[in-house]
C-alpha positions as CSV (number, residue, x, y, z in Angstrom):
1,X,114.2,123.2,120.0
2,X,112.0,122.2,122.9
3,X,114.0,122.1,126.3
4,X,113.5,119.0,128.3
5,X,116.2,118.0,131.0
6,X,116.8,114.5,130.0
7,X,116.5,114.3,126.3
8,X,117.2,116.7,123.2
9,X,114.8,117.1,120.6
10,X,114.8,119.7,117.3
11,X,112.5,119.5,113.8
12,X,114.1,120.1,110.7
13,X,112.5,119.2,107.3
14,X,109.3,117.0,108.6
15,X,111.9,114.9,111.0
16,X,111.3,115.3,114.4
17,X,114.4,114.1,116.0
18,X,114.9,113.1,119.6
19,X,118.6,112.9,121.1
20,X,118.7,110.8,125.1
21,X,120.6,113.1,126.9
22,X,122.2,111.4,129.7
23,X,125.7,110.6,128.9
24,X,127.0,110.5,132.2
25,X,124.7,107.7,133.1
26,X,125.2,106.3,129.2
27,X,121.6,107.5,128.8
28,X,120.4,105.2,131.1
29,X,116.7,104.7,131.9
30,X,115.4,106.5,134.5
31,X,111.4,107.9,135.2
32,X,112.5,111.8,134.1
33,X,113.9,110.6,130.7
34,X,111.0,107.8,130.2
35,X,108.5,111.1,130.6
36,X,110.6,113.0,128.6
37,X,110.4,111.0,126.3
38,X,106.9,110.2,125.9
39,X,105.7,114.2,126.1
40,X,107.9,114.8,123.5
41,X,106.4,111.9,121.1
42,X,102.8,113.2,122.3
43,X,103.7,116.5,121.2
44,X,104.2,115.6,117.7
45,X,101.8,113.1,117.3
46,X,99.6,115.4,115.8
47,X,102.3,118.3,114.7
48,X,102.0,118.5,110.5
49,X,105.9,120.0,110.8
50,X,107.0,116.5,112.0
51,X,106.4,113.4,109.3
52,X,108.8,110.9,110.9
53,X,110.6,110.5,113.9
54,X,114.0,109.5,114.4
55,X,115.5,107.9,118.2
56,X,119.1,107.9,119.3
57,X,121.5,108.5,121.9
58,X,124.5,109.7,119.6
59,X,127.1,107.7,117.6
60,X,128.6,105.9,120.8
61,X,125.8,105.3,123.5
62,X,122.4,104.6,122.5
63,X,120.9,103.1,126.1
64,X,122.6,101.4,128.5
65,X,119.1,100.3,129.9
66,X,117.6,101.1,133.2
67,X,119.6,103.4,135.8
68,X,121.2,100.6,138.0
69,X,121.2,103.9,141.0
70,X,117.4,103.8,140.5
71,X,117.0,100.1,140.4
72,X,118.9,99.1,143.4
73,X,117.1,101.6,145.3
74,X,113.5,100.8,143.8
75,X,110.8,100.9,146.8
76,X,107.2,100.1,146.2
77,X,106.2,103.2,145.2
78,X,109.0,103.7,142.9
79,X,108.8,100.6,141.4
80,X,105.2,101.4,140.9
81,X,106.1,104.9,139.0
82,X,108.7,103.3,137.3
83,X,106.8,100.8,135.3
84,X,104.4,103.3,134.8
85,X,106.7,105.3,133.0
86,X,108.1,102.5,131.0
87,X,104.3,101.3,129.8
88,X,103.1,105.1,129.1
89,X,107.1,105.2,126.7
90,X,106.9,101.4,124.8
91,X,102.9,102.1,124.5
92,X,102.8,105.4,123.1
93,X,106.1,104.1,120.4
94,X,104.1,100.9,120.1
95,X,101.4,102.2,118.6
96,X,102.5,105.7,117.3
97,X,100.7,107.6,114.6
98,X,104.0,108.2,112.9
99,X,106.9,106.4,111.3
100,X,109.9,106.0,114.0
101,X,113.4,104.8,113.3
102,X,115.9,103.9,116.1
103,X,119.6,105.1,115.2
104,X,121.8,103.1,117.4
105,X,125.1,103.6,118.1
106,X,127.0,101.5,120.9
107,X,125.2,100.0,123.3
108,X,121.6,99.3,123.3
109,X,120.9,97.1,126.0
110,X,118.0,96.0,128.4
111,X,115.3,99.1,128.4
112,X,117.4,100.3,125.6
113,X,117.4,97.4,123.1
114,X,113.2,97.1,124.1
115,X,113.3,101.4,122.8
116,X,115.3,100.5,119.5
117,X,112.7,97.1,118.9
118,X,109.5,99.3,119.8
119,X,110.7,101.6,116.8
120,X,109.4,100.8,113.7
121,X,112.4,100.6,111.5
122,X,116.5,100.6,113.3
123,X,119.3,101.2,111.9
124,X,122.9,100.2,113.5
125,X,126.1,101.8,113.7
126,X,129.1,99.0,113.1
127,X,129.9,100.0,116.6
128,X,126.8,98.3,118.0
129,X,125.9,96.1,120.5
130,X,122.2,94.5,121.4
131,X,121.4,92.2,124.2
132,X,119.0,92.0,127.4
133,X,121.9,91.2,130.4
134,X,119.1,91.8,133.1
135,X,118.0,88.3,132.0
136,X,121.4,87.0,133.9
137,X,119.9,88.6,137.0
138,X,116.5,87.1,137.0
139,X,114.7,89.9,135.2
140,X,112.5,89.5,132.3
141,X,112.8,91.6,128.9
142,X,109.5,92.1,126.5
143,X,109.3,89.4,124.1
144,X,106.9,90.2,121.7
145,X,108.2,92.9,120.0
146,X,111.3,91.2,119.8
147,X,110.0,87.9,118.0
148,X,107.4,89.7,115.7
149,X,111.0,91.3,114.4
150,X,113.3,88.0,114.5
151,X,111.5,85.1,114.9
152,X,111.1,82.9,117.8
153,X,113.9,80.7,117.5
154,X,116.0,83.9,117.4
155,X,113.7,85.7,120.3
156,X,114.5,83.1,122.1
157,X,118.1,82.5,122.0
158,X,118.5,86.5,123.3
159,X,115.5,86.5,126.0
160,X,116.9,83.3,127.3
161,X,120.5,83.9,127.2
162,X,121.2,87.1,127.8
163,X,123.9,87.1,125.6
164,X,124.7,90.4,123.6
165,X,125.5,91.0,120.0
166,X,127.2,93.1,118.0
167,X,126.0,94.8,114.5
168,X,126.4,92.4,111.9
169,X,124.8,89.7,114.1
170,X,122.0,92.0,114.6
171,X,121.7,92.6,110.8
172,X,122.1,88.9,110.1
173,X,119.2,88.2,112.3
174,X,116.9,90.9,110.8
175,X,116.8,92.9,114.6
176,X,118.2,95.8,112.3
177,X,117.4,96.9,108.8
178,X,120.3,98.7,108.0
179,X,123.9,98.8,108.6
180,X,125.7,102.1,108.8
181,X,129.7,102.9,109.1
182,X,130.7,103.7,112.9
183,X,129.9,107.6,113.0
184,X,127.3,107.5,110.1
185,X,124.3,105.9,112.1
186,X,122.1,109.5,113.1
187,X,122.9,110.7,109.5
188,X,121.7,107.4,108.0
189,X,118.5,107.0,110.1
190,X,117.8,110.8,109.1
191,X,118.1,111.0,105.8
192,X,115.6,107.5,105.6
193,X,113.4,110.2,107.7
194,X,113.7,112.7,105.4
195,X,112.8,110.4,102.5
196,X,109.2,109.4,104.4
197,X,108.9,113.3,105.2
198,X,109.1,114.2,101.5
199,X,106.4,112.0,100.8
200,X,104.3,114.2,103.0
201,X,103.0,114.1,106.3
202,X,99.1,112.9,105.5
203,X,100.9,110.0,103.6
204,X,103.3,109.0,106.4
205,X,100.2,108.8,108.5
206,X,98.2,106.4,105.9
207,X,101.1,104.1,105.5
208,X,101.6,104.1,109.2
209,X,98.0,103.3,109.4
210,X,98.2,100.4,107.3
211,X,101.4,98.8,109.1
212,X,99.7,99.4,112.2
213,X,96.5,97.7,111.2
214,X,96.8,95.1,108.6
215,X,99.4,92.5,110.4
216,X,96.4,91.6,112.4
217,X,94.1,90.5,110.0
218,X,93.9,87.4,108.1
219,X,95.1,87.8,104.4
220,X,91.5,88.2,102.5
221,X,90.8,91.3,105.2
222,X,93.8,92.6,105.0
223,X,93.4,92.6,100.8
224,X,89.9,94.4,101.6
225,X,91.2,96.4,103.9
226,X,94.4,98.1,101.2
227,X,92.1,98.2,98.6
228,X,89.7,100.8,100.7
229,X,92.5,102.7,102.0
230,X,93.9,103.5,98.3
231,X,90.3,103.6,97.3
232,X,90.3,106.6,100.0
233,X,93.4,108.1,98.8
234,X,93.0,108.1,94.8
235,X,90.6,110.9,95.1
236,X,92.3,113.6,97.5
237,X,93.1,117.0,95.8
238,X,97.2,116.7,97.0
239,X,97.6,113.5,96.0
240,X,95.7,114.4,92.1
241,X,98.2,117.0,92.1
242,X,101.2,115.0,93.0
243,X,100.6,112.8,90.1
244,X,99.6,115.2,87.7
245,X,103.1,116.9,88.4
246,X,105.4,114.1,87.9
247,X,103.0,113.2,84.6
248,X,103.9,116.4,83.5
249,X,108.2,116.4,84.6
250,X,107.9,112.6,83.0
251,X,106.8,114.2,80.0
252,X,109.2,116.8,79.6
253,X,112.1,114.1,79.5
């Protein structure tokens, strides 16, 4: 376990998994944790113990968004260091080398609904509840992520609204991809983490690669493009011998 002051994090079978640890401010965002929180993802970005990463706060707060203490005492220069630390988190999640799922239980609102939607896969406890309320306020959420997950029309209703919603809503709306009984939801999101880490960690890589890549190219480059990556793979000693050994357990049935 590496010790951090704001977050949790331990490694156990190729999942690297990182616990917000703020429960007295319902893991609310501030600077430390944001830092936190990106050293930790650094760290294992190129660690070949850690295949996948899961994201959570627990089974009953995942994020209650950014520290309201911290906001209503912002000066410039905190203000400055503050979305700083928030680009540096959503950038290095954005476009991680690795497969992360969100495990959300409770709330996961504002600067925690933005963490759970810059993951690449979430999973939802029945207890849970989405929404951006800073939008009541005059504040602005990130919209992208959101509608490359949902759609506009669906983007729009929550970025415009502020309005929150609870688990099967978010479900219904594809803004999570699985639904988990209340008090399941970090058990859930790591055993889908340990089935990507059993596929190895060079593979996780390669398929994060490909999500990465191939949503920006038009559909005869992106053909091109998956046809060269499994023309890369095909050959590679580990992946031969993978093959060969469930040829061999096939045959023995």
């Amino acid at each position: 376990m590496t010790e951090f002051q704001n977050i949790k994090s331990t490694v156990k079978g190729g999942v690297g998994t990182i616990i917000f640890d703020r429960l007295d401010r319902r893991n609310a965002l501030s600077v430390e944790l944001m830092t936190d929180l990106s050293d930790q993802l650094d760290a294992w970005a190129y660690d070949d113990e850690v295949a996948a990463v899961v994201l959570t706060g627990g089974e009953d707060i995942f994020c209650a968004g950014l520290d309201l203490d911290l906001q209503s005492g912002f000066t410039e220069e905190t203000r400055a260091i503050y979305s700083e630390a928030c680009l540096r988190a959503y950038g290095t999640l954005l476009d991680y080398r690795k497969p992360t799922i969100a495990a959300v239980g409770g709330p996961a609102l504002g600067g925690g609904c933005d963490i759970a939607v810059f993951a690449d896969i979430r999973i939802g406890s029945e207890n849970a509840i989405f929404g951006y309320p800073q939008v009541k306020f005059g504040l602005t959420p990130y919209f992208s992520p959101l509608w490359r997950i949902v759609g506009l029309s669906q983007a729009k209703v929550l970025t415009f609204s502020g309005e929150r919603i609870d688990a099967k809503e978010a479900l219904r709306i594809g803004l999570i991809d699985r639904l988990a009984p209340e008090g399941e939801v970090v058990g859930h999101a790591s055993a889908l983490a340990a089935s990507i880490a059993q596929t190895t960690v060079k593979s996780a890589v390669n398929n994060k690669e490909m999500a990465r890549t191939s949503p920006a190219l038009d559909p005869n480059s992106a053909l091109t493009y998956e046809t060269l990556a499994y023309r890369e793979v095909i050959w590679h000693p580990d992946v031969v011998a993978r093959i060969n050994d469930a040829y061999r357990k096939i045959k023995k049935k």
